[in-house]
C-alpha positions in Angstrom: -136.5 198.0 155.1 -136.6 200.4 157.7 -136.7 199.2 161.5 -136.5 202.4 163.5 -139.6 204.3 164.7 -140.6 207.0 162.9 -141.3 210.1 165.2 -144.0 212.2 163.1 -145.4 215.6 163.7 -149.0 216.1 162.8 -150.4 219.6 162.3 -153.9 220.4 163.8 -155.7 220.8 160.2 -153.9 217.0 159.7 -154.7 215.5 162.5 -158.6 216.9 162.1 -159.0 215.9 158.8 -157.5 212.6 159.2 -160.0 211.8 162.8 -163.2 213.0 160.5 -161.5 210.1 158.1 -161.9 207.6 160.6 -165.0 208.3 162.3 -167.1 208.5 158.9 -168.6 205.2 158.6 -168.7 205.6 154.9 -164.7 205.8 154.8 -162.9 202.9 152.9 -161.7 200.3 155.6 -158.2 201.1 153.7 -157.9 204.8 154.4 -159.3 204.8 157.7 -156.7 202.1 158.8 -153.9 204.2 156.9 -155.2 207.8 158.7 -155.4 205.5 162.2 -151.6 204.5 161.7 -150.8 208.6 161.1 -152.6 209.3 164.1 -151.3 207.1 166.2 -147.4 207.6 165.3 -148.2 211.8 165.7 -149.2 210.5 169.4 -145.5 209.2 169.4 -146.8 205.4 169.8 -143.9 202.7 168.9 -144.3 200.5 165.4 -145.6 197.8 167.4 -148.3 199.3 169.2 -149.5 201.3 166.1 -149.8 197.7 164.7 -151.6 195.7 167.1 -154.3 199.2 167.7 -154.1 199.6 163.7 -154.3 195.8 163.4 -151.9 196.0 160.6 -148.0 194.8 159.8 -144.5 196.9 161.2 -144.3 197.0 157.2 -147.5 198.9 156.3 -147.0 200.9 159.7 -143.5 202.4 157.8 -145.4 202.3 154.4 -148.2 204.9 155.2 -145.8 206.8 157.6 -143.4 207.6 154.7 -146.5 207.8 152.3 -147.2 211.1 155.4 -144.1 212.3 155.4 -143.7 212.9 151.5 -147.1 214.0 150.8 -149.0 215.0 153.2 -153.0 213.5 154.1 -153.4 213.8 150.1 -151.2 210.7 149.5 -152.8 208.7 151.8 -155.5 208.7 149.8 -153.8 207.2 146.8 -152.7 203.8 146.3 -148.4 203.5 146.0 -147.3 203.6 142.3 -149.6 201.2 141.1 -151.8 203.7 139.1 -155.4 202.7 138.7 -156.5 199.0 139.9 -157.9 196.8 136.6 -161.0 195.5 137.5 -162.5 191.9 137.4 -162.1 190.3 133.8 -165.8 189.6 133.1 -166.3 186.7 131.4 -167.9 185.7 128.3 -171.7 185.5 128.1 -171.8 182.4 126.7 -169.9 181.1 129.1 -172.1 182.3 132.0 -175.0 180.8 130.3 -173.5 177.2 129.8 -172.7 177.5 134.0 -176.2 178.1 134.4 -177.4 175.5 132.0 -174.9 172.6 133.4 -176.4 173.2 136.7 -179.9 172.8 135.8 -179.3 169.9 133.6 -176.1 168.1 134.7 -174.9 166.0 137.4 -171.3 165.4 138.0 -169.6 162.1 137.6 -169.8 160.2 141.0 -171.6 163.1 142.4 -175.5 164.0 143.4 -174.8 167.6 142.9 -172.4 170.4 141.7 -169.9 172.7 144.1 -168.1 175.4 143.1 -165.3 174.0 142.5 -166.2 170.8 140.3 -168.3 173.2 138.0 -164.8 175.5 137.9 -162.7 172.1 136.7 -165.7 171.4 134.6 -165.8 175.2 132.5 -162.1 175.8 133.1 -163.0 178.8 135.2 -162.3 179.8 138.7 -164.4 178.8 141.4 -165.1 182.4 142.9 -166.8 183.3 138.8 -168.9 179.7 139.3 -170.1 181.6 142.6 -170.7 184.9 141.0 -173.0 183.4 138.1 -174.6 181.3 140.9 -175.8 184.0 143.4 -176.5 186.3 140.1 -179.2 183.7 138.7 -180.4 182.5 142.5 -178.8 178.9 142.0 -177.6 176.8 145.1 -177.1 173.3 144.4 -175.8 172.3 147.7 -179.6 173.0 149.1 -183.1 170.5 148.6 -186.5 171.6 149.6 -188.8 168.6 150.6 -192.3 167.8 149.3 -195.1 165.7 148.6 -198.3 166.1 147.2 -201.1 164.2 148.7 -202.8 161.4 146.9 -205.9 161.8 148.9 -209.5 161.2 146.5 -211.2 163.9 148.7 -208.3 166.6 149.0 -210.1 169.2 147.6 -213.2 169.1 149.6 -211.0 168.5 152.8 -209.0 171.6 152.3 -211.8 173.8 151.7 -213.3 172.3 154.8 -210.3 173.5 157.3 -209.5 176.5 155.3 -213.4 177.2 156.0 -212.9 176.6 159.6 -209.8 178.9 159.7 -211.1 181.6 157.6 -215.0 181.7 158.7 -214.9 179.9 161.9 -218.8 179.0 162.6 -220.9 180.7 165.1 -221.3 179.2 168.8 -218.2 177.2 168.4 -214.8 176.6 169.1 -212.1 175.5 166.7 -209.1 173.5 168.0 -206.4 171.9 166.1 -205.3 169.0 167.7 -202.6 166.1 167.3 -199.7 164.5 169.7 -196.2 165.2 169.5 -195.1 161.0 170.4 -191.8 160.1 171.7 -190.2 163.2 172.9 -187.0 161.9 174.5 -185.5 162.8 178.1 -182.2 163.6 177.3 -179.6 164.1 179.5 -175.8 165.6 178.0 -172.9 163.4 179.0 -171.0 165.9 180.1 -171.9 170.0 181.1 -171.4 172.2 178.5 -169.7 175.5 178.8 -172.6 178.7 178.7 -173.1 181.7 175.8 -169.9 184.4 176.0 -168.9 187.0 173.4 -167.2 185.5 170.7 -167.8 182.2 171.2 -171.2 180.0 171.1 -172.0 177.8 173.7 -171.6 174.0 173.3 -173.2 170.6 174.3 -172.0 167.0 173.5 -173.1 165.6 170.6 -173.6 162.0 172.7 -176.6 162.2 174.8 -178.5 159.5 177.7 -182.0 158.4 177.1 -183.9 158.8 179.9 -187.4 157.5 178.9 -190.3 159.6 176.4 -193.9 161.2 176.9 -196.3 162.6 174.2 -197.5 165.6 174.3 -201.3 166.0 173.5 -201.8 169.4 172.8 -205.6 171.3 171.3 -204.7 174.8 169.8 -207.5 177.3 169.6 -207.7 178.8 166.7 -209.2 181.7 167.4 -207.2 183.0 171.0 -203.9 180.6 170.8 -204.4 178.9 174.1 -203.2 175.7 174.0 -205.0 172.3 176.2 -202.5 170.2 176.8 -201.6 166.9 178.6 -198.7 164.9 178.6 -199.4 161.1 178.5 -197.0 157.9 178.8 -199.0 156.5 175.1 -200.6 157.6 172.3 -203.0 155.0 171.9 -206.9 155.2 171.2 -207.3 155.1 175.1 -205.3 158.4 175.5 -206.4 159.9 172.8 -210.2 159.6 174.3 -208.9 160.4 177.8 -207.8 164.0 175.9 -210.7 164.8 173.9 -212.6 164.2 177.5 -210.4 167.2 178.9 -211.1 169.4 175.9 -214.9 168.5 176.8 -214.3 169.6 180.1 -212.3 172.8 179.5 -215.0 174.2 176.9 -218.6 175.4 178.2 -221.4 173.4 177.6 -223.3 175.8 175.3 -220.2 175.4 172.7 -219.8 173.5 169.9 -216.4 171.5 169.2 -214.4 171.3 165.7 -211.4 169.5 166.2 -208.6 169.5 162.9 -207.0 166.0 163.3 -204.6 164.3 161.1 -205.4 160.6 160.0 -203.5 159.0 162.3 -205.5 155.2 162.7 -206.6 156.4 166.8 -208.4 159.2 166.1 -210.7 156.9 164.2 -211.6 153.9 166.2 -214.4 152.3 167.2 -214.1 153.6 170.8 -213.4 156.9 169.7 -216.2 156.5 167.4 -219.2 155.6 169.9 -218.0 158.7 172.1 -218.4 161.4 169.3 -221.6 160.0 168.6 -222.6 160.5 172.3 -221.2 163.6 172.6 -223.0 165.7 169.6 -221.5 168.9 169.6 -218.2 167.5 168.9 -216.6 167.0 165.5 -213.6 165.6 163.8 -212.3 167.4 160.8 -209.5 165.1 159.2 -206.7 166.8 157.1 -205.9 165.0 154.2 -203.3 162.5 153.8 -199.9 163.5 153.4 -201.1 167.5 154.3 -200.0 167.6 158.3 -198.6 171.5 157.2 -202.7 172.0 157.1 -202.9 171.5 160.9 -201.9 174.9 162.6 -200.9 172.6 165.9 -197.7 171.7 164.0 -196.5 175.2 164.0 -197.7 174.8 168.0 -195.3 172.2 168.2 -192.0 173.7 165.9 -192.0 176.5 168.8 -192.3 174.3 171.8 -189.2 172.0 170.2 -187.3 175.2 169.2 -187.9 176.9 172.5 -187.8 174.4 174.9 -187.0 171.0 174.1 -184.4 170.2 171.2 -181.3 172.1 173.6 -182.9 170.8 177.2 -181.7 168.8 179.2 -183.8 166.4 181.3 -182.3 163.7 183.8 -186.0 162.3 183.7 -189.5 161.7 181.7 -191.0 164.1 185.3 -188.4 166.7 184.4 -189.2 166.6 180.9 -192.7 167.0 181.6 -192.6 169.7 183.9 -190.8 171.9 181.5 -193.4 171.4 179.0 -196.3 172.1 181.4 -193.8 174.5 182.4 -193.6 176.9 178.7 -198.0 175.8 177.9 -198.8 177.7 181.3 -196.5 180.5 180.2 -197.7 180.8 176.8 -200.9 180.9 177.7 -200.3 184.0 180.0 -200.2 186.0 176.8 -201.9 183.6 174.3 -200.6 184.5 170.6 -203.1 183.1 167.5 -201.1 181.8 164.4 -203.0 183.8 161.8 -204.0 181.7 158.4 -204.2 183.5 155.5 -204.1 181.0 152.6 -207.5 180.5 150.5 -208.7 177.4 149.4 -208.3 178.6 145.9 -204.6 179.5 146.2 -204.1 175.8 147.7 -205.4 173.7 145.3 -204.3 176.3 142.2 -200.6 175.5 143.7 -201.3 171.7 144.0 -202.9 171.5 140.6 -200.1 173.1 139.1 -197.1 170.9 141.0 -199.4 167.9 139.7 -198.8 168.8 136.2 -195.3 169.4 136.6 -195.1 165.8 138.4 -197.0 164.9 135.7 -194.8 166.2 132.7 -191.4 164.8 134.4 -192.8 161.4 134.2 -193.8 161.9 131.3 -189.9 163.6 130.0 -191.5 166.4 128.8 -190.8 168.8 131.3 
């Protein structure tokens, strides 16, 4: 193995053809880095610097400056006596299919699901074909999606009533989805993390100090995005009156009030109960059970804990509640509507047909 430096002369047709080499962004990322170490020795750089700005080994850096030397830029663009590469062995059909269909229908011993691996042991196969048939047919068994499909007697007429709402708001009247976020935790980090820099993310313990919780009461209009909202110490009936008197006072009198609420046991007492029927123009829609996704404040409230609260840090419930007053006042600056755009139709088509699904596995026919 050579150890010397290798002083090359590159002529000027070379030394152009090799820099349009490495400035096309459609070059190989193995030619470019062979015409980078040609360039660089014809600038009369040492084997060790050609490596580190090449960001290859002293050994390919004498490789491709021998490969110049007996062939010119034409044998840089052939690989080193190894004739044409063989390409991946493909395996068998059958095979492929019996990955697919152990995935589907199979658990592994001792295991809830498959990985790469285990499936490889399992076929007799290397892991990387497991993950080739896997992205091919859209299969990832190490990922669950959540459901549940609401048992509610009334959910048909329920949905069409908020979809209704959503879709063909009525006439003279505001639309507001409301709900509280409960127990939204001060936390303060134990220690200071270090901030954002290129290449690295920033950081915050894991641990964390409790520093006391507020709920967030917030009323989303439907039709502009500005949000009402109040943070309050409970979420008991009392509050939840002492909030729908705010929304009362924000909205003119000549306005009707439908409120989408979930079925949460204070939005229905008796207190709550004997106000509504003082107060006419107000309304409760409920959503139906097990159906919060039908409440357009939830998406409200994803944001506000993406945005503002899950990396905070508050050394008290006043901090915590100024930041949320805080990001409400700012959104609703420039107030953004969360546009609905399923039917009624498409939800319940979708719910009928994950019922007979439900159905069928119970039944070990699906």
């Amino acid at each position: 193995m050579r150890k010397i430096d290798a002083c090359l002369y590159v002529s000027p047709d070379d030394r152009a053809k090799l820099e349009r080499l490495v400035a096309d962004g459609k070059t190989p990322q193995k030619l470019a880095s062979r015409a980078r170490v040609v360039l660089l020795s014809g600038r009369g750089l040492g084997t060790s610097a050609i490596g580190r700005e090449a960001r290859v080994s002293k050994p390919t850096v004498w490789r491709w400056q021998d490969a110049y030397m007996e062939g010119g830029v034409g044998r840089l663009l052939k690989d080193k006596g190894k004739g044409p590469r063989a390409g991946k062995k493909r395996i068998d059909d059958a095979v492929r299919l019996r990955i697919v269909a152990k995935t589907v229908q199979e658990k592994p011993k001792n295991a809830t699901h498959w990985t790469a691996r285990m499936m490889a042991a399992a076929m007799g196969v290397g892991h990387t074909t497991v993950q080739r048939v896997w992205k091919e047919h859209g299969l990832k068994p190490h990922l669950t999606r959540t459901f549940k499909l609401s048992n509610d007697p009334n959910f048909a007429d329920k949905v069409v009533d908020i979809v209704g709402l959503y879709l063909n708001p009525p006439e003279n009247a505001v639309v507001f989805c409301v709900d509280e976020k409960s127990q939204i935790q001060a936390l303060d980090r134990t220690q200071p993390g270090l901030p954002l820099k290129k290449g690295r993310a920033g950081t915050m313990t894991h641990d964390y100090k409790r520093n006391g919780t507020t709920t967030l009461f917030a009323a989303l209009d439907v039709l502009t995005g500005k949000v009402i909202g109040e943070c309050l110490p409970r979420h008991r009936a009392k509050e939840f009156l002492s909030f729908l008197k705010k929304i009362d006072r924000a909205v003119p009198a000549h306005l009707d009030v439908h409120a989408v609420c979930d079925n949460y046991r204070t939005h229905k007492t008796k207190k709550v109960q004997n106000w509504l029927a003082r107060h006419k123009r107000f309304k409760l829609h409920f959503t139906p059970t097990s159906s919060s996704w039908l409440n357009l404040v939830e998406r409200l409230f994803a944001e506000i804990t993406r945005q503002r609260i899950r990396r905070g840090v508050f050394k008290s419930v006043p901090d915590l509640v100024a930041a949320i007053e805080a990001w409400i006042a700012d959104r609703n600056e420039k107030p953004r509507p969360f546009k609905w755009t399923a039917t009624a139709d498409t939800i319940l088509e979708k719910n009928a047909r994950a019922r007979r699904v439900l159905t069928q596995i119970a039944e070990g026919t699906y």
